[in-house]
C-alpha positions in Angstrom: 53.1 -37.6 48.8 56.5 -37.5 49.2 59.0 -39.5 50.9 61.9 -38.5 53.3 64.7 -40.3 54.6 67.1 -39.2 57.4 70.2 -40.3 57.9 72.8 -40.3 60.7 70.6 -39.2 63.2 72.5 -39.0 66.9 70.8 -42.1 68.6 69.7 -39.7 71.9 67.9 -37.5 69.4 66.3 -40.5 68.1 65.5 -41.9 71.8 64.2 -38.7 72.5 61.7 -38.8 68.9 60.2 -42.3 69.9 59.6 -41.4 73.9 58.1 -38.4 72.3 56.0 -40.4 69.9 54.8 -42.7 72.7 53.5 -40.1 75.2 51.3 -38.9 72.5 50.4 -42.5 70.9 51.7 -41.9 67.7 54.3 -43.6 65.9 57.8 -42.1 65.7 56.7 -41.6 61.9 54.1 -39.5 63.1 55.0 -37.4 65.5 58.3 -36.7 62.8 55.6 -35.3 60.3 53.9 -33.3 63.0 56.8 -31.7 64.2 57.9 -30.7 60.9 54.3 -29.5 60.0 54.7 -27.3 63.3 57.7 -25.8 62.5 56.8 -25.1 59.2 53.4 -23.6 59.7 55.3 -20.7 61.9 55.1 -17.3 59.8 58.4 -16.3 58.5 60.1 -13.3 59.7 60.3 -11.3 56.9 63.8 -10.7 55.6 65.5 -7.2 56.5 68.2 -6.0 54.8 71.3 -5.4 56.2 70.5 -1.9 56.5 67.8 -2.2 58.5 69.4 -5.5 60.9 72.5 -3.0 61.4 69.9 -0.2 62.3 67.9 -2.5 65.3 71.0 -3.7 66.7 72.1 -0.3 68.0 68.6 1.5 68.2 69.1 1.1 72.1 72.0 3.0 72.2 70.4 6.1 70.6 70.6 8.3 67.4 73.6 9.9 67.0 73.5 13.5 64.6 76.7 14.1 62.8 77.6 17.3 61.8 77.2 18.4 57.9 80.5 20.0 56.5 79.4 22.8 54.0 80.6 22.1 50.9 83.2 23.9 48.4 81.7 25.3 45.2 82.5 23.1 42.3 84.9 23.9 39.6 83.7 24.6 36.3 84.3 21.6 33.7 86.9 21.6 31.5 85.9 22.5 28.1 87.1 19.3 25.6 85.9 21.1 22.3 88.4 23.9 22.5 91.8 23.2 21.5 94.9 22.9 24.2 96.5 26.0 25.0 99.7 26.3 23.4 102.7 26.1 26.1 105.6 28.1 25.6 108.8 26.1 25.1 111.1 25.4 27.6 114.8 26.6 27.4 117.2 24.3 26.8 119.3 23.2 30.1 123.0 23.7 29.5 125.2 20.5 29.8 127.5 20.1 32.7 130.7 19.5 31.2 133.1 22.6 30.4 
């Protein structure tokens, strides 16, 4: 068995442990391992995701339908195996001093 050791504990919490402890005739030791067998024997909730917490939250306030936009076509790909099309050359600009 193990041993645990609990430090700083607030002295009403620790008033209220051994008045505890002495309506139930147990010793403060006791009644510590049987609250902590108590709490711990509880089923766990199971872990939601935060999907699913964000989704309870507001499930009283209703479902709410957003409209679908209809989509553009898509563009066709570029094609990377054929070369670049050759651009024509730009004319030269003229300078500004006459």
């Amino acid at each position: 068995m193990g041993t645990l050791t609990i430090r700083n504990l607030d002295d009403p919490l620790k008033t209220r442990l051994r008045l505890r402890a002495a309506a139930r005739n147990r010793s403060m030791e006791e009644e510590a391992r049987q609250i902590l067998r108590a709490a711990l024997q509880e089923a766990a909730a199971p872990a939601q995701d935060l999907g699913m917490q964000i989704r309870a939250r507001f499930a009283a306030l209703g479902d709410v339908q957003l409209p679908v936009e209809p989509r553009e076509p898509v563009r066709q790909p570029l094609d990377l195996s054929a070369p670049p099309p050759r651009r024509k050359a730009l004319p030269k600009a003229r300078s500004a001093r006459r």
